[in-house]
C-alpha positions as CSV (number, residue, x, y, z in Angstrom):
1,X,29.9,210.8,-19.2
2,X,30.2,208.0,-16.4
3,X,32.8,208.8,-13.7
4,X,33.3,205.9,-11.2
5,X,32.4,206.8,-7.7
6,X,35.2,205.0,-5.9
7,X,37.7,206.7,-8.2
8,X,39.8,210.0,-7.7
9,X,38.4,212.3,-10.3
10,X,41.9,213.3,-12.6
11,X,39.7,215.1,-15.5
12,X,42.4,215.6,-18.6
13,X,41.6,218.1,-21.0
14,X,40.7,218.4,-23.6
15,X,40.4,214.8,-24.4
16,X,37.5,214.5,-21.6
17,X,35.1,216.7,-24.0
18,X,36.6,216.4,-27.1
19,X,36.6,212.8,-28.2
20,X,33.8,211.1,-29.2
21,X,31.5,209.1,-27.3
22,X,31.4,205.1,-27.1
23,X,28.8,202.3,-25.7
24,X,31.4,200.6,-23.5
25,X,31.1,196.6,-24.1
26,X,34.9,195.5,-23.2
27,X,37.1,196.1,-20.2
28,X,40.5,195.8,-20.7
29,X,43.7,195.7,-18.2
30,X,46.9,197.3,-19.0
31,X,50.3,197.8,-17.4
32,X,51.6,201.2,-17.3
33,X,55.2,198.9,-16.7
34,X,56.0,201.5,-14.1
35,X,55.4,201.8,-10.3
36,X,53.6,204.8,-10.2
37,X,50.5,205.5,-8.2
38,X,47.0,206.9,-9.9
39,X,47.8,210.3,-9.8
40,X,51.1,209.7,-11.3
41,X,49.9,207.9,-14.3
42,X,47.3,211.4,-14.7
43,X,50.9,213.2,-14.7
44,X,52.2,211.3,-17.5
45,X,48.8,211.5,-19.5
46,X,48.4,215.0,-19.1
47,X,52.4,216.5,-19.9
48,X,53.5,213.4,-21.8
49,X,51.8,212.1,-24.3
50,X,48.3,212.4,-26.5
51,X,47.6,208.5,-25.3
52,X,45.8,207.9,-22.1
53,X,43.1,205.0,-20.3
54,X,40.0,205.4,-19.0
55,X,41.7,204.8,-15.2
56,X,44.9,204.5,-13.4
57,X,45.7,201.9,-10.5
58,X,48.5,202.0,-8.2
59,X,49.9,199.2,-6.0
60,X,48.1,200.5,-3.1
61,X,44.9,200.1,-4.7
62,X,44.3,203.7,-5.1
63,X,42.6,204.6,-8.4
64,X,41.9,207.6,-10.6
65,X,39.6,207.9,-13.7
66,X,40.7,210.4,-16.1
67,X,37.6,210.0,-18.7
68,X,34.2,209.2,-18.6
69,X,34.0,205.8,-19.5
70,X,31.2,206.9,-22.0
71,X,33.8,208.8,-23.7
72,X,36.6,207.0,-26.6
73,X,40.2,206.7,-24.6
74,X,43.3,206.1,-27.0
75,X,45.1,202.9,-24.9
76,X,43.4,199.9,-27.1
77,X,44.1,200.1,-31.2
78,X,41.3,198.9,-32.5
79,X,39.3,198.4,-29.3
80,X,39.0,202.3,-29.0
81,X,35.7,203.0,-30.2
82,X,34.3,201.0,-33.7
83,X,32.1,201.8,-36.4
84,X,28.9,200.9,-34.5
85,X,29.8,203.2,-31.6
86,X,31.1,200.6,-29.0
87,X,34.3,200.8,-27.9
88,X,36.5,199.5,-24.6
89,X,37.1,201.2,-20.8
90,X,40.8,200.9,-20.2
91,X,42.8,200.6,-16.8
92,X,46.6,201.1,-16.5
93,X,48.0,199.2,-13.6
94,X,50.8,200.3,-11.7
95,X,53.8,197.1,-12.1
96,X,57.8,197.0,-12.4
97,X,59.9,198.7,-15.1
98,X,59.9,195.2,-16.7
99,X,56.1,194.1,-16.3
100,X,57.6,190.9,-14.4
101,X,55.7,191.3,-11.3
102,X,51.9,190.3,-10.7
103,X,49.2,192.3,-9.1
104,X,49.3,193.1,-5.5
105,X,45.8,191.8,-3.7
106,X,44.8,195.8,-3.3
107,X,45.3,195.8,-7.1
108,X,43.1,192.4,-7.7
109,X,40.7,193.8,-5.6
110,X,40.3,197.1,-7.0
111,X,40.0,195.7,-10.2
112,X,36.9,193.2,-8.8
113,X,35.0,196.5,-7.5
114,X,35.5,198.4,-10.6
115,X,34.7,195.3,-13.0
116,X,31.2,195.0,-10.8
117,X,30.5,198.8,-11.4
118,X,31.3,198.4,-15.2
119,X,29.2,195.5,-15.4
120,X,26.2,196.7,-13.3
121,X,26.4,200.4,-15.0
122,X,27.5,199.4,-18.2
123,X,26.2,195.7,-18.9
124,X,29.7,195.0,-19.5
125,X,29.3,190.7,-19.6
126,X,31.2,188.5,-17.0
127,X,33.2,186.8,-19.6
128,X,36.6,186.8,-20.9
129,X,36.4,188.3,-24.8
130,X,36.5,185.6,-27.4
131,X,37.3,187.4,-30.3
132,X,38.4,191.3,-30.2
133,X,35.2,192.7,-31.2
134,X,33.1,190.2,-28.2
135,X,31.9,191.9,-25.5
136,X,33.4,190.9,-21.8
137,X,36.7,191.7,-20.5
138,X,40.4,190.7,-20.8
139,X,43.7,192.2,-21.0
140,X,45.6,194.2,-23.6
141,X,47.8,191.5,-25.0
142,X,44.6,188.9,-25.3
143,X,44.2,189.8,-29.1
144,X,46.9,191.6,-31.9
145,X,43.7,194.4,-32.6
146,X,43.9,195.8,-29.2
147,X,47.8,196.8,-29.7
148,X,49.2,198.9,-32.8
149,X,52.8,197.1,-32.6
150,X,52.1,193.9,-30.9
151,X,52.2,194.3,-26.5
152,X,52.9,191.4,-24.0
153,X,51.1,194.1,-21.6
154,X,50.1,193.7,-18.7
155,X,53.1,191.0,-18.9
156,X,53.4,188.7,-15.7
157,X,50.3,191.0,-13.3
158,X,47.8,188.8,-15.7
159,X,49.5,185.6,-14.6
160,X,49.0,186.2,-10.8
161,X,49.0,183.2,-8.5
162,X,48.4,183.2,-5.0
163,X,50.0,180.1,-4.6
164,X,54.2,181.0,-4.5
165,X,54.6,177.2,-3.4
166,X,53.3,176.2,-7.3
167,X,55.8,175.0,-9.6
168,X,54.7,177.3,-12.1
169,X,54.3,180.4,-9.1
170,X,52.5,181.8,-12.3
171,X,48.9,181.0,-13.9
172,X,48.1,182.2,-17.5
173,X,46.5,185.2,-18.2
174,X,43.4,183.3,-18.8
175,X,43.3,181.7,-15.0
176,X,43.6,184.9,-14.0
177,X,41.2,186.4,-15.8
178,X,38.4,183.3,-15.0
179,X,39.1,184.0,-11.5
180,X,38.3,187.8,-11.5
181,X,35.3,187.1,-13.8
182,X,34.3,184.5,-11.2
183,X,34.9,186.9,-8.3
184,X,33.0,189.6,-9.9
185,X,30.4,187.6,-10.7
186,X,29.7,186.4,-7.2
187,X,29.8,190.1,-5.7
188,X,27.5,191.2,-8.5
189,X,24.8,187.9,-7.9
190,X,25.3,189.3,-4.2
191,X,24.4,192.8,-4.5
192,X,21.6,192.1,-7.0
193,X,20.2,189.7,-3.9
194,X,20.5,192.3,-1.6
195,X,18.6,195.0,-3.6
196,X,15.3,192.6,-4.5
C-alpha cells in the first residue's frame, strides 16, 4: 500500500484492505462538482456512498488520500483495475455545484506535486493517455470506459487558462493537461538532476 507523503492520511474502511490490489499505470482527475475541502470529500466517502478516489483536493490545495494507491478505488469504470492487474489512481477535485469553474493555482499545483510522486514512485509516464487502456494521465471524461453513464467531469477545471484576457478565457482539456504533463516533467528532470 503506497500512501502519499504530502497527503492527510483519511484511511476508509474496509475498502482500504478489502479490495484488491492494482499496478497503477493511469492518473486520472476528477471533479467532486462540489466545494468541499479534503476531508470533506473523506466524509462523503465514508457515510455516503460505496464509491470513492484514491485522493481528495480542496481549493486551498489541501489534500487527503483515502487508499493506497496500490490498492483498486471505484471512481474510473473500466479504468479501476483490468484483467492484467493494472488499474488507475484517482483524485477528486474540489469545484462549483455546476463544474463551471477551473482549478485554483493551489489546486494546479497540488496536482503537479502529486503527478511527480506518481510518476517517480509509480512510473506513471508523462503523457496524456491515448487510448483508455495507455498508460499516462488525463481526466475522467477523456475516454467513454473511464465513466459508467457517460461524465463531462472534471467539466470547465480541465479547461483552465491563466490568461482571463483570451477570447476563449478557456483552453481544452488537452492544453491543460500538456501543460501539467510539461510542468511535471520539468520538476521530475529537476529532481532526478539533483539526486545524481
Amino acid at each position: 500500500m503506497a500512501w502519499y507523503p504530502r497527503a492527510t492520511k483519511y484511511e476508509l474502511q474496509p475498502e482500504s484492505d478489502s479490495q484488491p490490489a492494482i499496478r497503477p499505470t493511469q492518473f486520472i482527475v476528477h471533479s467532486i462538482i462540489a466545494p468541499w475541502t479534503a476531508k470533506r470529500v473523506y466524509e462523503y466517502w465514508r457515510d455516503s456512498t460505496n464509491l470513492e478516489s484514491h485522493f481528495g483536493l480542496g481549493y486551498e490545495g489541501d489534500l487527503g488520500q483515502f487508499i493506497g494507491t496500490e490498492t483498486r478505488a471505484d471512481a474510473n469504470a473500466g479504468a479501476n483495475r483490468r484483467a492484467d492487474g493494472t488499474g488507475a489512481v484517482s483524485i477528486e477535485t474540489a469545484s462549483n455545484l455546476q463544474g463551471s469553474d477551473p482549478w485554483t493555482d493551489a489546486q494546479v499545483e497540488e496536482l503537479i506535486r502529486l503527478g511527480v510522486w506518481l510518476h517517480q514512485h509509480h512510473g506513471i509516464p508523462l503523457r496524456i493517455c491515448r487510448t483508455h487502456t495507455d498508460p499516462g494521465m488525463g481526466w475522467h471524461s477523456l475516454h467513454p470506459q473511464w465513466s459508467t453513464s457517460g461524465t463531462a467531469c472534471p467539466g470547465k477545471a480541465a479547461d483552465y487558462s491563466p490568461d482571463p484576457k483570451s477570447p476563449q478565457h478557456y483552453w481544452t482539456g488537452r492544453s491543460v493537461f500538456n501543460d501539467l504533463v510539461t510542468r511535471v516533467r520539468r520538476i521530475d528532470a529537476a529532481l532526478t538532476k539533483k539526486e545524481s
